[in-house]
N, C-alpha and C positions, 0 to 999 in steps of 0.2 A: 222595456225596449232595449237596452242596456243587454242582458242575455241574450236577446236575438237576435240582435245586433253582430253579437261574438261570435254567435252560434254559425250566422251567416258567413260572417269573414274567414270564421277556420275552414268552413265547406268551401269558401270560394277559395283560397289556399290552395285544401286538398285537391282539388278537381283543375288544376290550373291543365295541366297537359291533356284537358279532353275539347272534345271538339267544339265550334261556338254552339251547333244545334244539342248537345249535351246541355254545355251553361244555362244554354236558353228554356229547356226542360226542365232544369232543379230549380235557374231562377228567373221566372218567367217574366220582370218586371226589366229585367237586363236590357232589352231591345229598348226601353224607355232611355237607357243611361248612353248606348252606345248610340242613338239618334240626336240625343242632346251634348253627347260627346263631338258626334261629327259638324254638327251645328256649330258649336263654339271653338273646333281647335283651328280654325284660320284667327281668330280673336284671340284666343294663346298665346299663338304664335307670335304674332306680333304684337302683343303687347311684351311678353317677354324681350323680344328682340329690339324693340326701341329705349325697355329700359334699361338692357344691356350695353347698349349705344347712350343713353343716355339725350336721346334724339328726343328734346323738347317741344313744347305745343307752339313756341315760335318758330324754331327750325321747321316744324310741319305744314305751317303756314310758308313761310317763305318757299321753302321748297316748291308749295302749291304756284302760288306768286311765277314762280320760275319755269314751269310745266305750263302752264296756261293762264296767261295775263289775263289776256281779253275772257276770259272764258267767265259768265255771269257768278259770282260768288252766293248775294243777296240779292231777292225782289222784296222791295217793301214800298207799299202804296203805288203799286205798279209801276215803280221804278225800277231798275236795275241798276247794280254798285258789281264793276268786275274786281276778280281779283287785283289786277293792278290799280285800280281807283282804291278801292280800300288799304292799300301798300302804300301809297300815295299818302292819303291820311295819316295813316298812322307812324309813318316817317317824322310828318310836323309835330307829330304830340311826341313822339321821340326826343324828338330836336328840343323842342320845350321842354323838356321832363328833364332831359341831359344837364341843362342848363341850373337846375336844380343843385345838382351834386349831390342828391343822395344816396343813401348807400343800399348796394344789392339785398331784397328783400325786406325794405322797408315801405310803407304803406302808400297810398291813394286812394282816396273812396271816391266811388264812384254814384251819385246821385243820377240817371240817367233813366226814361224810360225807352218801353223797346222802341229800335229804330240803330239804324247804321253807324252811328256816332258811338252807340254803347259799347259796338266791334273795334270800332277802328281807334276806340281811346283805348280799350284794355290792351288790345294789342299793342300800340305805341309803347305803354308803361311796360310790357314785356320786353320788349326791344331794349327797353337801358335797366332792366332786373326789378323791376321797382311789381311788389304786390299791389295786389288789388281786391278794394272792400267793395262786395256787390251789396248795397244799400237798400232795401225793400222801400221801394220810391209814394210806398201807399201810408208808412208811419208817420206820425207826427209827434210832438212833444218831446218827453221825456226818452219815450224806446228810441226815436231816430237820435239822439243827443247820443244816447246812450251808445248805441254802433257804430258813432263816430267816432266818442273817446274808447270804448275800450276793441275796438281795430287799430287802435294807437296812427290815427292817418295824422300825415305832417301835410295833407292838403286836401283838398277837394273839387271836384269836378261835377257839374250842375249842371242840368238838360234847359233848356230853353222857354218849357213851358211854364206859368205863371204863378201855378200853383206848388212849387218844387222851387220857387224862386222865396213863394213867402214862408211855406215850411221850414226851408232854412233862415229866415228873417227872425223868425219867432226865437230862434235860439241861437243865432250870431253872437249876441252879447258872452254866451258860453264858450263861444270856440275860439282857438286863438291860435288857429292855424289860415293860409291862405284861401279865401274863396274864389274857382274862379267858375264864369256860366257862362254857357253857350247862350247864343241867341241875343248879345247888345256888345253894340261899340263902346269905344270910348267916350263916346258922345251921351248918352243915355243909360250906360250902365247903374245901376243902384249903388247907394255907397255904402262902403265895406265888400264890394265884390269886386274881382279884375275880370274885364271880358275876355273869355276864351277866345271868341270869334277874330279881335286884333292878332293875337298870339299868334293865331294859325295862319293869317293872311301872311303875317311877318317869317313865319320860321321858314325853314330852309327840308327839302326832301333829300337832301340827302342821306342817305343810310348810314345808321351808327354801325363802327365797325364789331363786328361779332367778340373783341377780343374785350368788350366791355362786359361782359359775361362770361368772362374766363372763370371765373369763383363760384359759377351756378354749381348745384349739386340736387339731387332729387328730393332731399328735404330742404331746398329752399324753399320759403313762398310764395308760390303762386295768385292764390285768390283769399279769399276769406266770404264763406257762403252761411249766413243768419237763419238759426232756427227760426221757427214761426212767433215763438215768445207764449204761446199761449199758456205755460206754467211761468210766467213769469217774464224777466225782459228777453229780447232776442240772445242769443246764444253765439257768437263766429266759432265757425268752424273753420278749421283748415287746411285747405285744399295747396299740398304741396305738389314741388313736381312731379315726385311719384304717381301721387291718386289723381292731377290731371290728366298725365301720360295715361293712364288705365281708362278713364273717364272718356276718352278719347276714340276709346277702341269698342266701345259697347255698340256704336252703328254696326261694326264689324260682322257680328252674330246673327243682323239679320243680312248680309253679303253686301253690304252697301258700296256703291263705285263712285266715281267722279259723274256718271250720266246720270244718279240719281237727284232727283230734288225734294228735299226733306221739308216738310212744314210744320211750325211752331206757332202755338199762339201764348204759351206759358210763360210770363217775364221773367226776360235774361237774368235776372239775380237767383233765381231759379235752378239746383241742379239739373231737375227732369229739363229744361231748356238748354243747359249747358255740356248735357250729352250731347244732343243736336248740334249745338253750335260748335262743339270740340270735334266732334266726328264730322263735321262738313269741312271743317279748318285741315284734318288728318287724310280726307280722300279729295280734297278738293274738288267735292260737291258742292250744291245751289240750295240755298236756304232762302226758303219763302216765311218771311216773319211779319205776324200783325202785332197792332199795338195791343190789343186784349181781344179776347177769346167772343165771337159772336156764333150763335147757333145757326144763326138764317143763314151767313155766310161763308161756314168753315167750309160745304163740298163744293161752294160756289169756287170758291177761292181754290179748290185742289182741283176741279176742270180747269180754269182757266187759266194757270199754271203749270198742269200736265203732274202734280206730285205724284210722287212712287213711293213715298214711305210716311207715315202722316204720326206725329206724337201726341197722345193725349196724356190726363193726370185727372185724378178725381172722380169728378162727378161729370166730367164731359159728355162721354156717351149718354147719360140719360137725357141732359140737356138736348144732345141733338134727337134723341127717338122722340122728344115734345116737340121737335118743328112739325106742321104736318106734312104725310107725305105726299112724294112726288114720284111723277115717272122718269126724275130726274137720278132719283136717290142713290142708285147704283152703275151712273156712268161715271166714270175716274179713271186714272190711271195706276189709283194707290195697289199697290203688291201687299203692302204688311204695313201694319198700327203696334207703333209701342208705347208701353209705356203702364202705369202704375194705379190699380184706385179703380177697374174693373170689375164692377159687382155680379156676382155669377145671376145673380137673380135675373139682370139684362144682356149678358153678355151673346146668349147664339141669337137673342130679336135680335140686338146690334147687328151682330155678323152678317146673318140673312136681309136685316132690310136693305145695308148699305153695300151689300155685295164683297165683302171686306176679306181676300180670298185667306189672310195668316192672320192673327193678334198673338203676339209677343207681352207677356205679363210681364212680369219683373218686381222682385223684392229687395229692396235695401236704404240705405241712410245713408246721408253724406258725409256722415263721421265715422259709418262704417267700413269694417276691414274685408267684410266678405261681401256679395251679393248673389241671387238666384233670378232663372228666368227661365218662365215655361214655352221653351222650343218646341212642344210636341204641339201647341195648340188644345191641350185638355182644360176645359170649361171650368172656370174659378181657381185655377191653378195659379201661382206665383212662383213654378221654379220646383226642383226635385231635390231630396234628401236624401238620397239613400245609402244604405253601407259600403257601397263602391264605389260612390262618388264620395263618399266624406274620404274612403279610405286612400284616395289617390290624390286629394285634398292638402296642398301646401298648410290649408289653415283647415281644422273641423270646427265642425258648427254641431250643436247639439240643440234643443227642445228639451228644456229640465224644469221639474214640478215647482212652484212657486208661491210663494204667503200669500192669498189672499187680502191681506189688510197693510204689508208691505209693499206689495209687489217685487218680494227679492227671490231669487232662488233658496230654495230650501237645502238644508244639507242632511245630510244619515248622520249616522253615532258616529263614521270616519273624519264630520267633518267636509264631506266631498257632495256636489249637486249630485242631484238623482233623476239621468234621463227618465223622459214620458214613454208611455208605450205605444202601439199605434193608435192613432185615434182619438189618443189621449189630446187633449189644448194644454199647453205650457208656453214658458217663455224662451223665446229665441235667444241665444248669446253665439257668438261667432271668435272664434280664435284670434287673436291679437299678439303678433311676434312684438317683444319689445323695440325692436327699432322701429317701430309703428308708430312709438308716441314720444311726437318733438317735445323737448324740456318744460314746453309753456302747455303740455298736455294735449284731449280732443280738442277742447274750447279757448281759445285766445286767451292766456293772461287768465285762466279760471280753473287752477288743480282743484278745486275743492268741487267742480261740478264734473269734471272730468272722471275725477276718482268715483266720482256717484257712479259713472256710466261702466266702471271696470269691474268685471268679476275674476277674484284673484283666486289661485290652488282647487280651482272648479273639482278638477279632480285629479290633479298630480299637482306636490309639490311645485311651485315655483310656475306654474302655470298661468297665461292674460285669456281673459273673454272680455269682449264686449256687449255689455247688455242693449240690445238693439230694442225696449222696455213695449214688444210686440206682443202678441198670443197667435202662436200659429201650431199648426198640428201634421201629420203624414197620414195618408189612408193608406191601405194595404200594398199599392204598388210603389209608393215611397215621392207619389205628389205632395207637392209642400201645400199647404192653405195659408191664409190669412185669418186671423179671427177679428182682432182688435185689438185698437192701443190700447195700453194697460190703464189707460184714464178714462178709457169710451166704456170699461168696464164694469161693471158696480155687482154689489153684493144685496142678495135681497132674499129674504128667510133661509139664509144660510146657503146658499147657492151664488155662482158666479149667472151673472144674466149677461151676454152681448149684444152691444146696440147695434151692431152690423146685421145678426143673426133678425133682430128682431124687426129691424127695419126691412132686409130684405122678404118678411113673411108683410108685414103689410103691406110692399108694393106688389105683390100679387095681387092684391083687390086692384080691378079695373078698374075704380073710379078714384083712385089716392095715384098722383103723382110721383110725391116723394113724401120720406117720413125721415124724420129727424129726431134720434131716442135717448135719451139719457134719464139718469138718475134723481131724486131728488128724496131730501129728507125728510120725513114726516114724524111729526114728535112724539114722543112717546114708545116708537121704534127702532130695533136695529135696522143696519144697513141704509140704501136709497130705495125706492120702489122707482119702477117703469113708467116715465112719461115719452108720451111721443107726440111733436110738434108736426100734424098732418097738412101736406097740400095737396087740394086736390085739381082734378085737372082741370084745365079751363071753361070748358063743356061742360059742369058738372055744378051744380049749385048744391047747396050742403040742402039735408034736409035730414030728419029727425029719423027716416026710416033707415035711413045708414048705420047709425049707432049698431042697432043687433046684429048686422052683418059684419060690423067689426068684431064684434063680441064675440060670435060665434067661428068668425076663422081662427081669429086666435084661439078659440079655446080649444079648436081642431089640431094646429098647426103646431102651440106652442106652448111646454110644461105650462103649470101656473103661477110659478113664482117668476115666468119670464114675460106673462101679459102683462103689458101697460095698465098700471094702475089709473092714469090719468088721460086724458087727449085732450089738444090745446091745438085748433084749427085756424093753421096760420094762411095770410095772403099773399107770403112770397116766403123763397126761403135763402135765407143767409146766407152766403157761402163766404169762404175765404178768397184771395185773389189766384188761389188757385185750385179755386173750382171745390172746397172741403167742407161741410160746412160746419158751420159755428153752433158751438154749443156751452157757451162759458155764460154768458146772458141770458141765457133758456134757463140752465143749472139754479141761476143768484133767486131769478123770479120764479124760481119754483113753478107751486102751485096753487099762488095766492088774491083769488079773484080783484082785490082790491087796488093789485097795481098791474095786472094784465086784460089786457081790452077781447083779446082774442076770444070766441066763444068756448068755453072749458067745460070739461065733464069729466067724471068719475066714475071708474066700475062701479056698477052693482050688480054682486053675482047671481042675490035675491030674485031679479027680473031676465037675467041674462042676457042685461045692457047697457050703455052708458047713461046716467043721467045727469042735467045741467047741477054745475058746480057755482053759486053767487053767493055773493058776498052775507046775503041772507041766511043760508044754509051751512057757510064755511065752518063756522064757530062748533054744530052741531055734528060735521062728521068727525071733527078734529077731534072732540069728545069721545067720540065711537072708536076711532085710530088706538087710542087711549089706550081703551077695554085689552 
């Protein structure tokens, strides 16, 4: 890709003084760049322009505040919170936070689920410079202790609900900072916690003056956003003023206004949520927020509401094409869907059932320095790569061939990675200017996980990448793909096999809902082989004569060392809280009849089909594995 790459760029060089219908002849994929160019340069623009100004996500807000008070900011639980009610709020936790004396950029975590309190506290702690840890409010134990101390918070801030009150109880004895919770007086609060709710009755709205933030700078601290932990514990990330200011601007792209009203169901700790909420705060839009993601409800909730821009993540959309339909499905006001986790397999039923007239994909990480996003509307798409857009690119991004048993990029005899070619699956890494990474690195207080994530002298001397630790690839006009995280990936007779790839070929069978594919070890061999955790749809009671039609699509659809060796027919299927699902518990329990209840089977090519796997017959194939 690399030579054609060059090849391209000297052509587009030499040809610069001919016409656009010229360019567009040699290279006919251009109108793709300059559609997604005119998409994004209002989003450019200003984001440049703010952070030249240095015009903060507080400033943004206030500002809002000041253009339209009364004008509705949040509906949630069919309430409304205007801009000046939530200015209001976040004055008191100001006022309180002030009172503190701590110093600019130093921490708060926030324990809070969704709901108006989780706005109008972060916001306050913005007002007197103080960051903020968004705390994944579904942990408990050890990981939630853990995102406490190492977001280094000198305090705490607890939602009202009961169970957020004992998750923190369990490890109080550990923290030895101040607790305080919404939701009890002084009268009845728990002991070891101060109530919020006095605090706020007592503090004062008056506005801190602006000149307590005279010291702000764009790598101050803004937020700190937690990986998922699924290799381990959670991760903070962090979100300076810079990458909020950016973060802010991404509604931009799809032309978002103040008359729009954006709807969320993904918890605010959540980047993909805190576009939304950054971008509502920046145009002084209406954000309709639930407390978690319901399928019977989501269009309900965007008629009754009137939304015009609706965000999902994950596995959303499939969720909703299981509600059944309705002759409701496609009355809304929604204009365009963004957001991440689009499977091409469902995405134009999506489009067509619910009348959905844009979808906006989008690729990127929270600790990432670049991101992508498919403006044209191309099916499975996540955003464009190509040699005119890397070449005008403040940061390039490349797709370079990668170890399989590492996951690192590979290098030539130079030393230097070696872009894929088209078509080719590799791993993503994205350009990293050094003033990108504050002294305490990506991850809070963690160089040694940070530096995992950097790819140095890629291919010039003294050069930063970021390994975004993805597999994505380019088709011929220079559409970006997704394939899979490098952990969804596994190795099986010497081949890379995709659980994405693989999953979206079973849900083509009508009667499988969803499928759920990972790896698992079997002794005596290399690699993992292909298990898939099958639901099927509601409608559908499992019966024996389905196996051969599994057997034989795959065997239609999909090389052979990428058929599931196993199928493991589950009755609901796992997700993450935000909507991903889980496959670290699938992985442990293998495929071992003796601790999983689920009905199990095994290929057999002999019949070409699956047959039942028990605890009676385990012993006998594991033997056969052997051979």
């Amino acid at each position: 890709m690399s030579r054609a790459r060059d090849k391209v760029l000297m052509s587009l060089g030499g040809v610069a003084g001919l016409s656009v219908l010229a360019w567009q002849t040699m290279f006919p994929w251009l109108k793709y760049d300059l559609h997604h160019i005119n998409q994004t340069k209002p989003m450019g623009e200003k984001m440049v322009k703010d952070l030249a100004n240095q015009r903060y996500l507080i400033e943004m807000f206030e500002e809002s505040v000041a253009k339209h008070p009364q004008k509705t900011m949040v509906i949630f639980a069919n309430r409304e919170y205007t801009f000046e009610l939530v200015n209001e709020q976040a004055k008191m936790v100001a006022n309180i936070a002030y009172e503190w004396r701590f110093k600019t950029g130093e921490t708060v975590a926030l324990l809070i689920q969704n709901h108006p309190a989780f706005i109008w506290t972060f916001l306050g702690l913005q007002k007197v410079g103080l960051n903020v840890a968004f705390l994944n409010y579904h942990n408990r134990g050890k990981p939630l202790l853990h995102t406490i101390i190492v977001s280094k918070a000198q305090a705490m801030v607890i939602g009202p609900e009961e169970d957020l009150y004992r998750a923190v109880e369990e490890i109080r004895h550990d923290l030895e900072i101040p607790l305080y919770v919404y939701g009890s007086s002084r009268s009845n609060v728990p002991a070891g916690f101060i109530s919020w709710d006095d605090l706020m009755i007592a503090s004062s709205t008056a506005e801190i003056c602006k000149t307590h933030r005279h010291n702000y700078n764009l790598l101050t601290p803004c937020a700190n956003i937690f990986s998922s932990g699924t290799t381990g514990l959670p991760k903070p990330v962090i979100v300076n003023q810079e990458r909020a200011i950016k973060m802010s601007k991404v509604l931009c792209m799809v032309g978002v206004t103040p008359d729009d009203i954006i709807y969320t169901t993904t918890p605010l700790y959540h980047a993909a949520a805190l576009f939304a909420l950054f971008g509502v705060i920046d145009a002084g839009a209406t954000m309709v927020l639930r407390s978690q993601f319901s399928a019977s409800h989501f269009f309900e909730d965007c008629r009754r509401h009137n939304v015009t821009i609706a965000v999902y993540i994950g596995e959303l959309a499939r969720y909703l094409l299981h509600v059944p339909a309705s002759p409701e499905d496609g009355k809304h006001n929604i204009r365009v869907m963004l957001g991440n986790g689009l499977r091409a397999d469902i995405w134009e039923k999506f489009q067509k059932r619910f009348k959905i007239p844009k979808i906006v994909e989008y690729f990127g990480a929270s600790e990432g320095p670049v991101g992508f996003s498919n403006t044209w509307g191309k099916v499975g798409s996540c955003g464009r790569l190509s040699p005119f857009l890397n070449m005008i690119s403040p940061m390039k991004s490349y797709i370079v061939r990668y170890d399989p048993k590492t996951y690192l990029p590979l290098r030539n005899k130079s030393g230097r990675c070696i872009p894929c070619n088209i078509g080719e699956t590799g791993l993503l890494i994205g350009g990293m200017p050094n003033k990108a990474m504050p002294t305490e690195g990506i991850y809070l207080g963690d160089m040694e996980k940070s530096e995992k994530k950097i790819v140095r002298d890629a291919f010039d001397h003294g050069d930063v990448f970021f390994n975004f630790g993805d597999l994505l690839y380019v088709d011929k006009e220079y559409f970006l793909y997704f394939k899979d995280r490098i952990g969804d990936t596994f190795r099986w007779k010497g081949e890379n096999v995709s659980t994405n790839e693989v999953a979206n070929v079973l849900t083509e069978l009508p009667f499988i809902q969803d499928a759920n594919v990972y790896g698992v070890e079997v002794p005596g061999t290399d690699g993992r082989a292909g298990m898939a955790g099958i639901l099927l749809k509601e409608s559908v009671d499992f019966k024996s004569d389905l196996l051969p039609e599994i057997y034989q699509h795959c065997e239609k659809n999909l090389p052979s060392y990428a058929r599931p060796m196993f199928l493991r027919f589950i009755k609901e299927m796992p997700l993450t809280t935000t909507l991903k699902q889980k496959k670290v518990e699938y992985v442990k329990e293998g495929f071992n009849p003796a601790i999983i209840n689920d009905p199990l089977f095994r290929i057999s090519p002999e019949t070409s089909t699956y047959v039942t796997l028990t605890t009676e017959n385990f012993g006998m194939f594991l033997a056969k594995s052997r051979l």
